[in-house]
C-alpha angles and dihedrals in degrees: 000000000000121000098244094058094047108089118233106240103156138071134204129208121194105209104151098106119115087229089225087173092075105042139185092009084070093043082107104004128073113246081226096068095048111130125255102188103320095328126082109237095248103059083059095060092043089051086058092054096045087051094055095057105270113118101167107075127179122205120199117211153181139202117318089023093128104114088058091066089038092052097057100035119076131275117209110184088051092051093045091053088047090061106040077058092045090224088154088175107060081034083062098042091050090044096054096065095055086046094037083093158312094282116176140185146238125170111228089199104189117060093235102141145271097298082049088045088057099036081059081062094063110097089047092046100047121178105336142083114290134185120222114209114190113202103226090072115073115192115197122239106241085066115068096199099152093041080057093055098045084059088045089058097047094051097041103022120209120067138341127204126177116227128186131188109260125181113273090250101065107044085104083071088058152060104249130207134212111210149186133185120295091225086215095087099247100146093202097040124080137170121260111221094162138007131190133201118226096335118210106262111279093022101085116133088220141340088254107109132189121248126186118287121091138175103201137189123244086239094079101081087065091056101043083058093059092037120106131219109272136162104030090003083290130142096238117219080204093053084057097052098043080063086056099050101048085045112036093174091070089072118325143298116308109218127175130227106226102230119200092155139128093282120160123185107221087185087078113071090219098042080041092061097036081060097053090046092048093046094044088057098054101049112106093218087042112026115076101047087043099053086050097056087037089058089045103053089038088058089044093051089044090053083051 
């Protein structure tokens, strides 16, 4: 069956990195299950692809990687302490977690990059259309990107990536696309025809970078087999789909979601912290006080 008429119903994420940025709070914790706010990261990207229909979600993951099973199984003699105190509210918060999704496992074991990390994905995806979610990438809520690309899939087939403007001066931190009009009107789709990891400052193809959020074909794990390491002695999921784009008969067109949304990257420790501030402030429980407090810290350090 093509790959444009099979519905997506399955979602990767990649969780296998050691998360060194953010050392040594992630010496023994997952930089996955770092709070933002009150959540860890990774239940909000799990949360995004639970809201765009897909409810069977597979993480891959490394050593130390523990806490990410415990967080989304159940746990009993919480919950049990929770109900002899009657405290219904932090019961239900615990509980949503364990009931966000079917989430499975699968361990990458050996550290050989993000294509490696999908290709890992293969036996559980099978033969149809899949999205990969990095958790790094927190997309906010208000802005279904990934509900966008999935529609994107089913009407052009092929792959999906997401791109989004970045300065010129740091398009060598991405993978960056060359495009060309999609030909079908979509303002905010446009066709893929090369894509380059990491270019060397001043090479970039564009200043259209991908961010992560992919609908992939089934066809990529062929290719992934046959790929090389490249940037960083790495298999690229980018050097994949660049084979993809300049050869769409090996398994359909690649075309890009243009993304100008709300999107915080919790991989880096300042836009981290700019995510946790953002998202604190809009909270209703949270938010006023907060951004009281907020105003007046920012006029006393101004006076400083």
């Amino acid at each position: 069956m093509p790959t444009h008429h099979r519905r997506t119903r399955k979602a990767v994420i990649p969780a296998a990195g050691l998360g060194t940025r953010f050392l040594p709070a992630t010496k023994a914790t997952p930089k996955e299950m770092l709070p933002v706010v009150d959540r860890p990261a990774i239940e909000y990207v799990v949360a995004e692809a639970v809201r765009s229909g897909l409810d069977d979600v597979l993480m891959v993951t490394g050593r130390n990687k523990r806490a990410l099973e415990d967080h989304f199984d159940r746990a009993y003699e919480l919950e049990h302490l929770l109900e002899l105190k009657g405290d219904d509210g932090k019961l239900r918060q615990v509980r949503e977690s364990s009931e966000l999704a079917d989430v499975h496992y699968v361990r990458q074991g050996n550290p050989l990059g993000l294509g490696h990390a999908v290709l890992c994905a293969e036996p559980h995806v099978g033969d149809a259309p899949f999205a990969v979610l990095l958790g790094d990438d927190l997309i906010d809520e208000r802005d279904p990107l990934l509900a966008r690309m999935l529609e994107v899939q089913e009407r052009y087939g092929g792959s999906v990536v997401a791109l989004m403007e970045v300065e010129d001066d740091r398009t060598h931190l991405y993978g960056c696309a060359a495009v060309a009009p999609s030909g079908e009107g979509d303002d905010d789709v446009l066709a893929v025809t090369d894509l380059v990891e990491k270019p060397e400052p001043g090479t970039a193809p564009s200043n259209l970078a991908v961010i992560g959020r992919y609908v992939l074909a089934p066809q990529i794990f062929g290719i992934l087999r046959d790929t090389p390491p490249g940037r960083g002695g790495e298999i690229q999921l980018t050097d994949a789909l660049r084979r993809l784009a300049l050869d769409p008969a090996l398994g359909g067109p690649v075309h890009a979601v243009v993304f100008d949304g709300r999107r915080y990257d919790t991989g880096d420790r300042g836009d981290y912290l700019r995510a946790v501030v953002r998202l604190a402030c809009e909270r209703e429980d949270l938010g006023p006080d907060f951004r009281a407090w907020l105003g007046e810290f920012v006029q006393e350090e101004g006076i400083r």
